[in-house]
N, C-alpha and C positions, 0 to 999 in steps of 0.2 A: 504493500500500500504506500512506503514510503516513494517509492520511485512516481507511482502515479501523485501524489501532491505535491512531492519537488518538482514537479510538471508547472505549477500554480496554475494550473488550469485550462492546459493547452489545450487544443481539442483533437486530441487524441487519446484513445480509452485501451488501458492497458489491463486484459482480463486480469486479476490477481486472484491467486488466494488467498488474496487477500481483499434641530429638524424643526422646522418650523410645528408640523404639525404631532411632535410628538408627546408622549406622559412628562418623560423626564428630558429637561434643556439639554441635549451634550451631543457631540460630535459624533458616538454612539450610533442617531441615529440614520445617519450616512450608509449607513452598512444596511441597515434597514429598509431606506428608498431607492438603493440600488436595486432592492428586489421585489419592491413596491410598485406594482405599476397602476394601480387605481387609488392611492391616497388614503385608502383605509388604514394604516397606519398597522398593517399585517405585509409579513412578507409572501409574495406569489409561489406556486411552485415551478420552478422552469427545469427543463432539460434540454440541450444540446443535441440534437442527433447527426454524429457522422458522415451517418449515408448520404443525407439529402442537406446538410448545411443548415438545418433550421431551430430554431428555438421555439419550443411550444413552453405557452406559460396560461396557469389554470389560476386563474385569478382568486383572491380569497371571495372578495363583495362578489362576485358570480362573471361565468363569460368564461371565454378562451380566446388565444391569439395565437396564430404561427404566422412565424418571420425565418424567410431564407435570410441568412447573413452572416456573414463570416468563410473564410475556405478553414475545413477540416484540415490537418496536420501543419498549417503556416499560422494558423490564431489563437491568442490567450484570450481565456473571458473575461474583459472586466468591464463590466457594465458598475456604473454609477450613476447618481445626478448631475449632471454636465452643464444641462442650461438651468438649474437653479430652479423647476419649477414644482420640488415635489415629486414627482415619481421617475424611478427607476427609466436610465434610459439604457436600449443597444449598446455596448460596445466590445470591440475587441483592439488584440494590441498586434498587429504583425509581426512577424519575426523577423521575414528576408527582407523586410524593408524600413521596419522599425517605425510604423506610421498606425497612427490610430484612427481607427472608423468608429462611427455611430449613428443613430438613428434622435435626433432629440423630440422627446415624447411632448415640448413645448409645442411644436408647431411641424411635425415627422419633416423635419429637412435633415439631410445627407451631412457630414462634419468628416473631414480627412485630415488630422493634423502628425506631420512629423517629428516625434520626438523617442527618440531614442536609437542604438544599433540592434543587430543582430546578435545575441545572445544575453541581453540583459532581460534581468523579472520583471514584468509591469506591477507597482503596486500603487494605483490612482488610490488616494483617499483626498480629504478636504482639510489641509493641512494647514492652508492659514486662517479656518474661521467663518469663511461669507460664506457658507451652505451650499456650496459647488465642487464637484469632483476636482482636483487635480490632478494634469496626467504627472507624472511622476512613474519614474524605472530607478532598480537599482542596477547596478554595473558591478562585478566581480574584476581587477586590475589590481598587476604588482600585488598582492597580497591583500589587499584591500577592498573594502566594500564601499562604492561611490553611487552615494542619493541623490540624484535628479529629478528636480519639481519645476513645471511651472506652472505659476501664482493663478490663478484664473479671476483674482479679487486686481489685479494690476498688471498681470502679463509679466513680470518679475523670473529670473529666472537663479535658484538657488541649485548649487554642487556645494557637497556635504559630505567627508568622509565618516564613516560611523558603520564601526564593523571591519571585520578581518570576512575574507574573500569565501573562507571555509562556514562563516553565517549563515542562518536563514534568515530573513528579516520577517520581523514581527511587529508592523507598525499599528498603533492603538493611541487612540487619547486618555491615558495612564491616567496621566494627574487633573481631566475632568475638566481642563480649560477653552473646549471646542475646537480644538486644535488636533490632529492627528500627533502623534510624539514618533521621530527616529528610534525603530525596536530590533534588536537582535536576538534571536535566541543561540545560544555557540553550544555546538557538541562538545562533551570530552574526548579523551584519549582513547576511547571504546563507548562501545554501544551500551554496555552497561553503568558508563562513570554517569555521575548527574551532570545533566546541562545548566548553563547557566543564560538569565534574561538581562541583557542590558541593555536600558532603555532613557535616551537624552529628552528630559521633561521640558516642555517647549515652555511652556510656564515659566518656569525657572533658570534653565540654562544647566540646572544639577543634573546627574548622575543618578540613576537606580540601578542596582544591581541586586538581581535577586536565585540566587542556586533553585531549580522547581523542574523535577521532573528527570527523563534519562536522556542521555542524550541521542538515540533512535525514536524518539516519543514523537508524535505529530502534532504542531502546533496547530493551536481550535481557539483563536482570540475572540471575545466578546462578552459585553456585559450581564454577566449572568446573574448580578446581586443587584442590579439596577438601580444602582446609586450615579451615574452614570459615568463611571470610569473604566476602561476593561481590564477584566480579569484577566492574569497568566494563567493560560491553561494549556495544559496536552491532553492528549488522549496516547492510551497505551495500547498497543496490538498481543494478542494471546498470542501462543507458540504456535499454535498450530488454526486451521479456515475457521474450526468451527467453535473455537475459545470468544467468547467474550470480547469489544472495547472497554478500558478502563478509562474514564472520564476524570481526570484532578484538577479541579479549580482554586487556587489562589483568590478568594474573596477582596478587591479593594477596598470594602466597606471596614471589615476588622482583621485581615489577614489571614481567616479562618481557613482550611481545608474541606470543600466539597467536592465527594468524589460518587460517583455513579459506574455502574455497568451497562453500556446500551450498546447494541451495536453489533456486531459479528466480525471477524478480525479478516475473514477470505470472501466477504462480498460488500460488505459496506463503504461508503463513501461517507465522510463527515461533512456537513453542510449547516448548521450550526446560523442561527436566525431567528431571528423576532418573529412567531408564527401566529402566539396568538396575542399577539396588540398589547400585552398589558407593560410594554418596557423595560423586558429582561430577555437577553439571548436564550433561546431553548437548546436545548439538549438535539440533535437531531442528526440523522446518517439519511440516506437513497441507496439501496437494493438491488447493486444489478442483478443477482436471479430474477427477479418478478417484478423490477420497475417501480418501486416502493418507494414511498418518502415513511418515516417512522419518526416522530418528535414526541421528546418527553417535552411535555407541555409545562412551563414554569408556574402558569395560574392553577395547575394540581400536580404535581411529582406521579401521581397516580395513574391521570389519566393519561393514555399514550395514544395519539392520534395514528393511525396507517393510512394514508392516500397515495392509490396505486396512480403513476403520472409517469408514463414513460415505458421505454420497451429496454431488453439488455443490450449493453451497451450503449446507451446514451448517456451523456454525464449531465448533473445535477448545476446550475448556474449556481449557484449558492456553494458551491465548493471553490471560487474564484479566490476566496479569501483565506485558505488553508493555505499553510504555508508545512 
């Protein structure tokens, strides 16, 4: 599973056996209207499929959409809010030409922007605050990890080293200032040593560095305690397809330890989102055996929603953001 999310998203599916209108004020809910495309203030459920290039998405408040877009094995998904108007818009990031397309849900006109090369991560978030996606890649060089944004509040363009080349990046608004924060999460020496989070608090200008999790663990960022800060979390893979995910969250609100089993280790996809409106990340994976979305619902631990949305092999849009 790790090889398919160090993908962030590409669209290529590798079988394994493995806010304005939001509750809580915070940059949080960014992540939320990238996958919001009616304003209900719930995330949609989308899938990708391969074959035909298209995104079929099942709206929560009712409906369905498919859209051909994107070419399968040259594009990464990252859909965001781009034109600032509330709902989730199209996009992806090209690889061989490092140029971003979308679709803007403002008024559906076409958007081509160039920004970035050939083998950097796309990780658009809204990084300075005015409730628009920025495109933003990070770059692996010399040893190093180099973060590229631009501003979409000014057109501004920031380069930012943060990170060693061997990182994954893990950007999140940590410290709750609507701002997205530079995050790394760095393996150890082995798959079994613990990894560590370091993450430059845009706030502040300080340092967080926090030991959470192993360093093979898959990172699952997002506000599960809905104070609206994101949690460090991983998710951990059983030994073998049919073991368990082990879910560890890092609570910002008290530092607590919330951990959960959901998930299956040889067909699950983690795709982790706001599903049911009330302002905290759910718990949640997509099923390639059976095309499955499966959320543990944050408004009850208990209840567990299954909506079958999708066929095997298509990938989950909502896994854009695993890193």
């Amino acid at each position: 599973m790790r090889n398919l999310v160090a993908a962030t998203g590409k669209f290529v599916f590798i079988a394994v056996a493995a806010l304005v209108f939001v509750v809580s004020a915070s940059a949080q809910a960014s992540l939320r209207k990238a996958m919001d495309t009616d304003m209900d203030n719930k995330a949609d459920f989308t899938v990708f499929r391969p074959s035909n290039n298209t995104w079929y998405t099942s709206k929560s408040g009712g409906g369905v959409t498919f859209t051909t877009f994107g070419i399968a094995g040259d594009d990464f998904m990252a859909p965001g809010d781009f034109d600032g108007d509330g709902k989730g818009d199209i996009s992806v990031w090209r690889d061989p030409n490092g140029v971003w397309y979308r679709l803007n849900s403002s008024n559906n006109t076409f958007a081509a922007v160039g920004f970035g090369i050939s083998g950097d991560d796309p990780v658009g978030r809204d990084y300075d605050g005015d409730g628009k996606t920025d495109l933003a890649v990070v770059r692996r060089t010399n040893g190093a990890l180099i973060w590229y944004v631009l501003r979409s509040s000014d057109g501004g363009f920031v380069a930012y080293q943060f990170g060693l080349s061997t990182d994954f990046a893990a950007p999140g608004d940590y410290d709750g200032d609507l701002k997205f924060d530079f995050a790394v999460q760095r393996p150890g020496a082995t798959p079994a040593d613990q990894g560590t989070f370091y993450v430059l608090n845009s706030m502040t200008g300080g340092l967080t560095v926090v030991g959470w999790g192993l360093s093979n663990d898959i990172i699952a960022p997002g506000d599960y305690d809905g104070d609206g800060k994101t949690d460090i979390t991983v998710v951990r893979e059983g030994a073998t397809p049919s073991a368990n995910l082990v879910w560890y969250v890092r609570r910002s609100s008290d530092g607590g330890l919330f951990a959960t089993s959901f998930g299956l280790t040889g067909s699950d996809i983690n795709c982790q989102n706001d599903y049911d409106g009330d302002g905290k990340t759910d718990v949640a994976v997509w099923r390639n055996t059976n095309g499955t979305f499966y959320v543990q619902r944050s408004s009850s631990l208990n209840d567990t929603l299954q909506y079958q949305w999708g066929i095997p092999n298509d990938f989950p849009v909502a896994g854009y953001d695993t890193h």
